[in-house]
N, CA, C and O of each residue as an XYZ file, in Angstrom:
732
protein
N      12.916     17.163     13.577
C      12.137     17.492     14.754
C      12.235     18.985     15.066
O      11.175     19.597     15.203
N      13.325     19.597     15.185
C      13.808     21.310     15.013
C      12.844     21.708     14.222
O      12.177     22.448     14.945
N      12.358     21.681     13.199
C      11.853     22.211     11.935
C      10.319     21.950     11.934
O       9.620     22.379     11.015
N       9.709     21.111     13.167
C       8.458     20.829     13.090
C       7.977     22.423     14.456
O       7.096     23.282     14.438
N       9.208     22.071     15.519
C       9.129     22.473     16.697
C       8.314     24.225     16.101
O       7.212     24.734     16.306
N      10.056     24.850     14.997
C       9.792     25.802     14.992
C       8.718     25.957     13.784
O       8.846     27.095     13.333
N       8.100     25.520     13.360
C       7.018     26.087     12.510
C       6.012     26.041     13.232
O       5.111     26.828     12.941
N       5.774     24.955     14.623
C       4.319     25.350     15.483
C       4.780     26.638     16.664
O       3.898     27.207     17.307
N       5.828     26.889     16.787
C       6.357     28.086     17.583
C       5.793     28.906     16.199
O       4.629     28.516     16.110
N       5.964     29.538     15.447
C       5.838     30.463     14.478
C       4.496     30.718     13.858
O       4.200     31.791     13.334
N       3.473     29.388     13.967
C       1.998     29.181     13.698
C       1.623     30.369     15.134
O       1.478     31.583     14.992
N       1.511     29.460     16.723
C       1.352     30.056     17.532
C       1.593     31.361     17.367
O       0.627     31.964     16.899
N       2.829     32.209     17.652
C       3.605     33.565     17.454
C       2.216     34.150     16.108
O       1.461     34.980     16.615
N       1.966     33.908     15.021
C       1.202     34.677     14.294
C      -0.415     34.473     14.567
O      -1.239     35.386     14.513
N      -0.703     33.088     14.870
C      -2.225     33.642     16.120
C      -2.187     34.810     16.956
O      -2.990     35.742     16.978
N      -0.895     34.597     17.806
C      -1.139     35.477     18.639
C      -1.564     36.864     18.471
O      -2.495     37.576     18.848
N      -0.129     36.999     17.494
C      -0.164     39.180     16.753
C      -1.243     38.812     16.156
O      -1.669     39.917     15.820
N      -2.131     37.933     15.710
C      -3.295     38.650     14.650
C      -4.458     38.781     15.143
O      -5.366     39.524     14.770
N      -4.408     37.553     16.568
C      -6.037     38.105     17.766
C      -5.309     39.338     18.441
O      -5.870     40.410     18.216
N      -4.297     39.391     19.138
C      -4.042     40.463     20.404
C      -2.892     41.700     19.655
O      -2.791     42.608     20.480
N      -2.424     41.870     18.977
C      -1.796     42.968     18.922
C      -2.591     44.056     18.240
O      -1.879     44.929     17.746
N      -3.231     44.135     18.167
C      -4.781     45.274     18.221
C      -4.909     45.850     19.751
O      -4.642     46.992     20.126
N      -5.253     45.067     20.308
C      -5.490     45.554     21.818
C      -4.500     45.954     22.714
O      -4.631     46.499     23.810
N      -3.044     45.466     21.848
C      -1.653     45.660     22.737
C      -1.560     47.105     22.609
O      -1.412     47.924     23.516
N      -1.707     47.384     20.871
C      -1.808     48.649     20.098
C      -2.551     50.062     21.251
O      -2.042     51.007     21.855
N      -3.573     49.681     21.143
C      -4.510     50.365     21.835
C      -3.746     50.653     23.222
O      -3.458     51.724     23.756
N      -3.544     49.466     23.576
C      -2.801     49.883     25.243
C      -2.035     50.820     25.370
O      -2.140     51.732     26.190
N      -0.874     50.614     24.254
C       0.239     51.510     23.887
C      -0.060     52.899     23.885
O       0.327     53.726     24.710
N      -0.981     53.139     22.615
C      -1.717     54.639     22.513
C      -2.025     54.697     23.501
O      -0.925     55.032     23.940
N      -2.886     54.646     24.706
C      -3.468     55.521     25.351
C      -2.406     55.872     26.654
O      -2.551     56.871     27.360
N      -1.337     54.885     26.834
C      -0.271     55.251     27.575
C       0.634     56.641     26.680
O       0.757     57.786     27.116
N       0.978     56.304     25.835
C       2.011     57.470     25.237
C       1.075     58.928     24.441
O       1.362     60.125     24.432
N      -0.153     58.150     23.809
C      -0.997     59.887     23.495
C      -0.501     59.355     21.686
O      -1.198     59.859     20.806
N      -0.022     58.951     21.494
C       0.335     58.628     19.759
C       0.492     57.568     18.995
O       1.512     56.913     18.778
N      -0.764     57.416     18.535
C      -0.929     55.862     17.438
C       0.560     55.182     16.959
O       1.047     54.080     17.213
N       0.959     56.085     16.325
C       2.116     55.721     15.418
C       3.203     55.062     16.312
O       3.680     53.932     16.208
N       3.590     56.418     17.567
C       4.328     55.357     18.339
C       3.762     54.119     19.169
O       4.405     53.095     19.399
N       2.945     54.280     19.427
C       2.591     53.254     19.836
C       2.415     52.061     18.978
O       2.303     51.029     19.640
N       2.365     51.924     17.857
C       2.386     50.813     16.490
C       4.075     50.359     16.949
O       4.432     49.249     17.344
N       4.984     51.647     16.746
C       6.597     51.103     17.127
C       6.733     50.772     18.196
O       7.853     50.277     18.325
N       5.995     50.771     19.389
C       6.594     49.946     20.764
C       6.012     48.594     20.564
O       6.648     47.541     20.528
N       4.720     48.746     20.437
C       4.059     47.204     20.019
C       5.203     46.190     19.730
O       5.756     45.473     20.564
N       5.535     46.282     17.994
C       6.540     46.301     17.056
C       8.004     45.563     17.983
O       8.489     44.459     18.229
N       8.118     46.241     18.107
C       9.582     46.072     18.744
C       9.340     45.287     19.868
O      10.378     44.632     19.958
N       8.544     44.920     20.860
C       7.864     44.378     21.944
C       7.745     43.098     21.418
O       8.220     42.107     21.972
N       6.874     43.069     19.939
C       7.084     41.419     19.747
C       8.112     41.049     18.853
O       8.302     39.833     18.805
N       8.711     41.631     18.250
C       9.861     40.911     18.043
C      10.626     40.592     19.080
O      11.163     39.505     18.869
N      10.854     40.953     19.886
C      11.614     40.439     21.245
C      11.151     39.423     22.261
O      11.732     38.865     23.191
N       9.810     39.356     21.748
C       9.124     38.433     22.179
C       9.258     36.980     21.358
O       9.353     35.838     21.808
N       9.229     37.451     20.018
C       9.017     36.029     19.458
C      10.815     35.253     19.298
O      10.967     34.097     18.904
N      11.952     36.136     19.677
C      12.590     35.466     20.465
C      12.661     34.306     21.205
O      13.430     33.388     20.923
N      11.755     34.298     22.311
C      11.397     33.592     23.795
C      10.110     33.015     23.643
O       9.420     32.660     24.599
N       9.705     32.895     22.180
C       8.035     32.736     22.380
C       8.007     30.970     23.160
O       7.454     30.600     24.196
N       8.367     30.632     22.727
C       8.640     29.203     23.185
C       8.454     29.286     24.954
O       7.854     28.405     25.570
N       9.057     30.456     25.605
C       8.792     29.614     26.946
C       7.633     31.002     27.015
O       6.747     30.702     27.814
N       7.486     31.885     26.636
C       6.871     32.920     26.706
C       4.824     32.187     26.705
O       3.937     32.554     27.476
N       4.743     31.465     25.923
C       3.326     30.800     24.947
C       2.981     29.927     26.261
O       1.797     29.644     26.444
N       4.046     29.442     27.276
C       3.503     28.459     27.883
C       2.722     28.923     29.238
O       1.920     28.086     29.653
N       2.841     30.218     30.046
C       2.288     30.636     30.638
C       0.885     31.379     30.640
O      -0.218     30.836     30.571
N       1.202     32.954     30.748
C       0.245     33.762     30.206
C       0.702     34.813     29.108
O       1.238     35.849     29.501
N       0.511     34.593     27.713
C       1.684     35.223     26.876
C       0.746     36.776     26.795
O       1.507     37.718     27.016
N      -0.479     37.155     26.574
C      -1.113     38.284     26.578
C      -0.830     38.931     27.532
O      -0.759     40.094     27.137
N      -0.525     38.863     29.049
C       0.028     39.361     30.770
C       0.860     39.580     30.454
O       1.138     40.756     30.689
N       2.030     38.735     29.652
C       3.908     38.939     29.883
C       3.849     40.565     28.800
O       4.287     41.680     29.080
N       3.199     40.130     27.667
C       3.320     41.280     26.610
C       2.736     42.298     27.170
O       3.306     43.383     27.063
N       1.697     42.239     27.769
C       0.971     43.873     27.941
C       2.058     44.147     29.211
O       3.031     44.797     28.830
N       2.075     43.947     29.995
C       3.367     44.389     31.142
C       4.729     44.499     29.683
O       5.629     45.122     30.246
N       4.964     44.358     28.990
C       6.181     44.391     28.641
C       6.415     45.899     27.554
O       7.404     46.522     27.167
N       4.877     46.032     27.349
C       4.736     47.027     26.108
C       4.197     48.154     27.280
O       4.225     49.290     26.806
N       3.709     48.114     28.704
C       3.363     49.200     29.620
C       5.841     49.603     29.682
O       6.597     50.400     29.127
N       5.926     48.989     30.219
C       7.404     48.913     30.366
C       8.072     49.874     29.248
O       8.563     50.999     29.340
N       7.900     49.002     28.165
C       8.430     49.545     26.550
C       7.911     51.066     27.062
O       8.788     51.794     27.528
N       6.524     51.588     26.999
C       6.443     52.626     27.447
C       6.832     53.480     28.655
O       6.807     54.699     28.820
N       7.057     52.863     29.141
C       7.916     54.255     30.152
C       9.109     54.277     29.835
O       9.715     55.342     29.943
N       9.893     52.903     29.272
C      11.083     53.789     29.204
C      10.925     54.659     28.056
O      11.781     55.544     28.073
N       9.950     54.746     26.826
C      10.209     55.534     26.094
C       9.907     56.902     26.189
O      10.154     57.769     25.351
N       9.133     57.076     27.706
C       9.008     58.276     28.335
C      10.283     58.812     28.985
O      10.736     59.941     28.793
N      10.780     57.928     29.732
C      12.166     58.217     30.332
C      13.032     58.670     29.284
O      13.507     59.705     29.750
N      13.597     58.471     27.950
C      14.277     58.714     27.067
C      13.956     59.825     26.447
O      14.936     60.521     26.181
N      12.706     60.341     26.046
C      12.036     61.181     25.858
C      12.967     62.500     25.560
O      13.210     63.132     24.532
N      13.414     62.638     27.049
C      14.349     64.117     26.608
C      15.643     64.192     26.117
O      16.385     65.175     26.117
N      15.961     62.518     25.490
C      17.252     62.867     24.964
C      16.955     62.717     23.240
O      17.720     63.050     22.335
N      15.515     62.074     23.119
C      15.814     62.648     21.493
C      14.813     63.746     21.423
O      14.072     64.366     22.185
N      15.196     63.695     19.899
C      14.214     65.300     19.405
C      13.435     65.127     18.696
O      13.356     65.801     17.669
N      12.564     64.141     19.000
C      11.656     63.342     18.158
C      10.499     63.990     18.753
O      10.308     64.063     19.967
N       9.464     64.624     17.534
C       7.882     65.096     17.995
C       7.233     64.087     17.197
O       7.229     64.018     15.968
N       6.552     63.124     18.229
C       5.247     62.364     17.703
C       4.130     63.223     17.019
O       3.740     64.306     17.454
N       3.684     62.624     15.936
C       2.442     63.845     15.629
C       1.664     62.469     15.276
O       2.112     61.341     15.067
N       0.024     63.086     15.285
C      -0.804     62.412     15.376
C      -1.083     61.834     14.155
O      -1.100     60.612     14.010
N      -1.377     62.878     12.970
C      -1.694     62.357     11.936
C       0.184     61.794     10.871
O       1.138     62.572     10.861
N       0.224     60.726     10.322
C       0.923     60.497      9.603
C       0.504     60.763      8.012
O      -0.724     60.701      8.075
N       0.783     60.977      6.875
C       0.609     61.149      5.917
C       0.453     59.501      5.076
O       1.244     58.558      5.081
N      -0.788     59.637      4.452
C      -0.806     58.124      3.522
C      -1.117     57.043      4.242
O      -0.808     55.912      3.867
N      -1.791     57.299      5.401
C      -1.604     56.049      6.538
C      -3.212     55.464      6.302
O      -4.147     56.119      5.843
N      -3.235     54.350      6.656
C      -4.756     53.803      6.295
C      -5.731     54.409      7.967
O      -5.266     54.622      9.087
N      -6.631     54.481      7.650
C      -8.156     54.810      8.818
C      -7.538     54.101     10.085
O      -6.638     53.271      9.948
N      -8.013     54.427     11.252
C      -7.540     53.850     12.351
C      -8.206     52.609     12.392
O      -9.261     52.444     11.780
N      -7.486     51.405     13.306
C      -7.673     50.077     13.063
C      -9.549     49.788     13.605
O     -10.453     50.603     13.789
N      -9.528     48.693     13.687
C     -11.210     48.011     14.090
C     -11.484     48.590     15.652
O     -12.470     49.223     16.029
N     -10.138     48.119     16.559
C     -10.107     48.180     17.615
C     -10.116     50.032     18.392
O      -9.168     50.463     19.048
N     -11.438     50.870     18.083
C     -11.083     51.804     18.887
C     -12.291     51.814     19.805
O     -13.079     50.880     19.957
N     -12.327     52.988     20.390
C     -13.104     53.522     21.356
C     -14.121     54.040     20.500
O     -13.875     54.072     19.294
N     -15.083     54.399     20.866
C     -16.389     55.156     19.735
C     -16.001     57.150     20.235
O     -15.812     58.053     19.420
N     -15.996     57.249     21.411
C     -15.121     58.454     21.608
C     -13.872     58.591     21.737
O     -13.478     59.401     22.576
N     -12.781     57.741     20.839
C     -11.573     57.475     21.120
C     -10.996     59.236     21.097
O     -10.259     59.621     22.005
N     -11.291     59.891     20.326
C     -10.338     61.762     20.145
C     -10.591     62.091     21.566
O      -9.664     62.317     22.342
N     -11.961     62.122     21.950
C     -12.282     62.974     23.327
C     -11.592     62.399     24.270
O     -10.975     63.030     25.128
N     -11.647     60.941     24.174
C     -10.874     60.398     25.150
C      -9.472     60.492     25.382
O      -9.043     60.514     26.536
N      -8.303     60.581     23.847
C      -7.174     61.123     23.993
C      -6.855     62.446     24.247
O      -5.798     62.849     24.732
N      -8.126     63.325     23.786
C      -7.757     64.539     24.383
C      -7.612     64.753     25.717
O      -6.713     65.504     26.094
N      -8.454     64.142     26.626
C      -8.784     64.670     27.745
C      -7.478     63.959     28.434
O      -7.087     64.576     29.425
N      -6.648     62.664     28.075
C      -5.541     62.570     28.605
C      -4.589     63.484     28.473
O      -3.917     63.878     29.426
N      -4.419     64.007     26.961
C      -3.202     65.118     26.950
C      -3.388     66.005     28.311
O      -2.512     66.733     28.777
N      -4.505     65.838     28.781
C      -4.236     67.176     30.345
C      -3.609     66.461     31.420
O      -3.560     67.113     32.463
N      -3.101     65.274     31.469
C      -2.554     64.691     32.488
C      -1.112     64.519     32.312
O      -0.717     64.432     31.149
N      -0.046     64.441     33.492
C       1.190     64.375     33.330
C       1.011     62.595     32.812
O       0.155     61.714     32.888
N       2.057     62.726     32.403
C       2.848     60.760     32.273
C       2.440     60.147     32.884
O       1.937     59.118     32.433
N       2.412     60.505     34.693
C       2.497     59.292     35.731
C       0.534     59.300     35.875
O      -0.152     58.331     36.198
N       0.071     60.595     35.547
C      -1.361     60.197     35.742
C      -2.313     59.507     34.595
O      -3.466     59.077     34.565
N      -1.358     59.613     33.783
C      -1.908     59.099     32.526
C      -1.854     57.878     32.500
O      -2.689     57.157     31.954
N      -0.601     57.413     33.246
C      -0.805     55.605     33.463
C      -0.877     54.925     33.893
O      -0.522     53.758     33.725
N      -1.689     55.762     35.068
C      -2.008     55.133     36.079
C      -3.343     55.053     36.046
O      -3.881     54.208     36.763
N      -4.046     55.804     35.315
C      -5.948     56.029     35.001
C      -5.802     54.626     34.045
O      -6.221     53.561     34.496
N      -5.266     54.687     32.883
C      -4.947     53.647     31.886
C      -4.996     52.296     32.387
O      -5.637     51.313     32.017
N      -4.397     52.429     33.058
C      -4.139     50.974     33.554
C      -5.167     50.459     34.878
O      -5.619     49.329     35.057
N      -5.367     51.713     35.737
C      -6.681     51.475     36.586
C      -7.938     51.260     35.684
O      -8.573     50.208     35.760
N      -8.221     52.056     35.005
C      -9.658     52.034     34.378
C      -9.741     51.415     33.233
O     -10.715     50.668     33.145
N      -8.841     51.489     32.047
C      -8.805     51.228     30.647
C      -8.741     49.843     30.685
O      -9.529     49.114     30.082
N      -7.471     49.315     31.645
C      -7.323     47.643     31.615
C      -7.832     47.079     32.783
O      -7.731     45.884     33.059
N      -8.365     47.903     33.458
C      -9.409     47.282     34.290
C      -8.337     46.617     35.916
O      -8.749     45.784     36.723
N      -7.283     47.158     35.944
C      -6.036     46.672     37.071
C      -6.714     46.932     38.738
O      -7.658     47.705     38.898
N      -6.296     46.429     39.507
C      -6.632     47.059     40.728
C      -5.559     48.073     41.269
O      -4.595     48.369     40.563
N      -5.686     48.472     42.211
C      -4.814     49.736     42.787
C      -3.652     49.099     43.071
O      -2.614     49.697     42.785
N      -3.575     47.912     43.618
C      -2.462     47.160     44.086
C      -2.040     46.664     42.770
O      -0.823     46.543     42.909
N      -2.306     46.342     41.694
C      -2.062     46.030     40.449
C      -1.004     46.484     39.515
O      -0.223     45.975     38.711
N      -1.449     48.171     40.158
C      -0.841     49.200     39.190
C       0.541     49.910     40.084
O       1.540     50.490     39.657
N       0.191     49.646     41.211
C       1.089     49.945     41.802
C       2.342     49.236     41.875
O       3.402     49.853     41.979
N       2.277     47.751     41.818
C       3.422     46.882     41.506
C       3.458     46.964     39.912
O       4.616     46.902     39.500
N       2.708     47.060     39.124
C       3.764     47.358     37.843
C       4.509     48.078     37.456
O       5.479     48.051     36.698
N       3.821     49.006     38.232
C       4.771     50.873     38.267
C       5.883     50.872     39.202
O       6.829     51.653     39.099
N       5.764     49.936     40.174
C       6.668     50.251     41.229
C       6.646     51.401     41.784
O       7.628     52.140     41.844
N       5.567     51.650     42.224
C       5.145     52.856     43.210
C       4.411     52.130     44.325
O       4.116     50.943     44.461
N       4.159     53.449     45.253
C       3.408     52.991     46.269
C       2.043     52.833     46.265
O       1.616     53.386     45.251
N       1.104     52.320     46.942
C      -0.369     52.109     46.626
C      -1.169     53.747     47.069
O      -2.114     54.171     46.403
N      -0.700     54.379     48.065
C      -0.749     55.799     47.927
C      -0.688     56.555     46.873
O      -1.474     57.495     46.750
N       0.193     56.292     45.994
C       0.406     57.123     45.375
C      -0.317     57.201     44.328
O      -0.728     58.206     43.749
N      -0.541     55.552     43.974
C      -1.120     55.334     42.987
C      -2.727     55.909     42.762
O      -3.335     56.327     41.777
N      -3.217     55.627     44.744
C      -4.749     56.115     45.091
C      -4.821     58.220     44.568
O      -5.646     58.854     43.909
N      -3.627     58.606     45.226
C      -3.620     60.117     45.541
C      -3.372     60.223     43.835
O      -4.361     60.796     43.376
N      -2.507     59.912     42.855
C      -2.258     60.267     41.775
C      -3.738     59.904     40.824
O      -3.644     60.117     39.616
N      -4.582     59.565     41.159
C      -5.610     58.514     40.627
C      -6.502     59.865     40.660
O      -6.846     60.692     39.816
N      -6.710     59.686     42.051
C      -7.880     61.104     42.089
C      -7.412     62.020     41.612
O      -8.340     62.712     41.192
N      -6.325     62.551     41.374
C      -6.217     64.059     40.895
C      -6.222     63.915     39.253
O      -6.590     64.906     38.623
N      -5.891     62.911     38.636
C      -5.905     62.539     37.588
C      -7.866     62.566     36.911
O      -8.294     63.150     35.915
N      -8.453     61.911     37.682
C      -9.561     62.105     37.490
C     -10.630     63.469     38.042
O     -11.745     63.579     37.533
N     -10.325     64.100     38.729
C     -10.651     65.441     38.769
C     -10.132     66.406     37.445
O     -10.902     67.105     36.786
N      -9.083     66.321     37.272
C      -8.741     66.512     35.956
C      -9.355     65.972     34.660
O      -9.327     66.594     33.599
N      -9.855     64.893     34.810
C     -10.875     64.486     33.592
C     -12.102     64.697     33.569
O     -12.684     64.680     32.484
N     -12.764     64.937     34.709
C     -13.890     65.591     35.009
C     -13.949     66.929     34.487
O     -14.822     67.157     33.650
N     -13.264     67.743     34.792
C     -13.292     69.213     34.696
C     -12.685     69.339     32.721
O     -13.171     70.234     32.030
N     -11.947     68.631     32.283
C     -11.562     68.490     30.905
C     -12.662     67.655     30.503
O     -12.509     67.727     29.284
N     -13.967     66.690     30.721
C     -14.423     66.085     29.751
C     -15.660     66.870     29.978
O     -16.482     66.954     29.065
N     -15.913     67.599     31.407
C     -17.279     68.575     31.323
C     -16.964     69.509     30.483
O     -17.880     69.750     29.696
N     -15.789     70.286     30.304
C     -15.807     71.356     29.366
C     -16.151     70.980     28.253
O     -16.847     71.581     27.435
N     -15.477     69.546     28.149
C     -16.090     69.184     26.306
C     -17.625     69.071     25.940
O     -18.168     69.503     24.923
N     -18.068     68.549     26.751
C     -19.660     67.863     26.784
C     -20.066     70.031     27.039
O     -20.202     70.784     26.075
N     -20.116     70.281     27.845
C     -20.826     71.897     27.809
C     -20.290     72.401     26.630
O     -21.153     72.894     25.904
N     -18.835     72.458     26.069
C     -19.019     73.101     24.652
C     -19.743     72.458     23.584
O     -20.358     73.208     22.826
N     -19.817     70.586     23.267
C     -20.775     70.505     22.565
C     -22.407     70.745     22.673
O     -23.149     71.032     21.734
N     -22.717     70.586     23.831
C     -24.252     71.116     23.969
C     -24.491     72.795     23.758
O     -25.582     73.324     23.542
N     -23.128     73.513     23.885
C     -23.499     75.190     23.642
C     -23.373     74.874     22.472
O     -24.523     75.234     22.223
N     -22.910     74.419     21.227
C     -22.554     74.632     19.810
C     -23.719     73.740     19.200
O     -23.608     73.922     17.988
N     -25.053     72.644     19.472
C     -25.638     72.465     19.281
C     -27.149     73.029     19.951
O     -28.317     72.713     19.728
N     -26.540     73.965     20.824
C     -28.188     74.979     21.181
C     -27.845     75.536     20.333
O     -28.555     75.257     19.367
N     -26.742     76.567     19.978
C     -25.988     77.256     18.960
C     -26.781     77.661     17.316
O     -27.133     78.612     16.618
N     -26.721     75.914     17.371
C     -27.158     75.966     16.036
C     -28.648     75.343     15.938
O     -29.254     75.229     14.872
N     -29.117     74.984     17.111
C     -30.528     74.832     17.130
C     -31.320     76.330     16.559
O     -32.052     76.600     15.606
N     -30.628     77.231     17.905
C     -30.727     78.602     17.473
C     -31.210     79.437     16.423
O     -32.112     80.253     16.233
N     -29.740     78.630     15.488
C     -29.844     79.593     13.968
C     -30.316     79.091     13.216
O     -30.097     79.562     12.100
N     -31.425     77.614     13.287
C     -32.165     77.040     12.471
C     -33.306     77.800     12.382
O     -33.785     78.124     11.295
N     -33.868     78.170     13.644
C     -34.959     78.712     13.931
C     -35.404     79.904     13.903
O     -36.594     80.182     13.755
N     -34.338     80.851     14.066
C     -34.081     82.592     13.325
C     -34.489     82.338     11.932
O     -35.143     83.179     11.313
N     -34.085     81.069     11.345
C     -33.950     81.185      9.741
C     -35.135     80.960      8.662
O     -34.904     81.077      7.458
């Protein structure tokens, strides 16, 4: 009976990572700014999961994990300054980025690199996962102020970083409208 239990615990557990840990993935990146780590919080998130999958499967197991891999990420922000580890974007030999992106996924990570940590995951989690203010504020354990006041400045900041992008691509395609037409 043990041996039936755990092979439908272990069926379940690999449904799960093969519909949702794409989208966990994704969550990860746009909280920390780096694919790769974000592949290792995922990672480590469900193995600790498939631990507990058993009582984990019977609730809401996609809710427990994405709160658990937002978590995984801050503390790996909090730790941050004790190693000397630089995430870099590109890895060497690594296959194309997965199915699951954004169609402007670069512009979109760029324009986060202009935000601190706390505004970065708090837009993320307001806008990206779709949370309410009160949402984000109890996962963060902040106040709903803060979350509102950190929100707007976060997005004034993406405004002013995603207009610069959009006006430099429309100057670099008058640009070269330009030098079609000299030619």
């Amino acid at each position: 009976m043990k041996i039936r239990r755990r092979r439908h615990t272990d069926e379940t557990f690999i449904e799960f990572v093969a519909a949702r840990s794409g989208r966990l993935i994704a969550h990860a990146e746009l909280l920390c700014g780096h694919h790769e780590q974000a592949r290792d919080i995922v990672q480590t998130v469900l193995i600790r999961a498939y631990q507990r999958w058993r009582h984990i499967e019977q609730d809401d197991p996609y809710g427990y994990l994405h709160r658990a891999v937002t978590n995984a990420v801050t503390d790996w922000w909090r730790t941050a300054h004790q190693r000397h580890e630089q995430p870099v974007d590109v890895v060497p030999d690594q296959p194309a980025t997965s199915e699951n992106t954004f169609e402007d996924r670069g512009a979109l990570l760029a324009a986060l690199e202009h935000l601190t940590r706390r505004e970065r995951t708090i837009v993320v989690l307001r806008y990206l996962d779709e949370r309410s203010e009160r949402e984000t504020a109890e996962a963060l354990g902040v106040s709903l102020g803060t979350v509102k006041s950190t929100c707007s400045r976060a997005l004034r900041k993406l405004r002013v970083t995603l207009g610069d992008e959009t006006s430099h691509q429309h100057h670099t395609a008058a640009s070269q409208t330009t030098s079609r037409r000299s030619n």
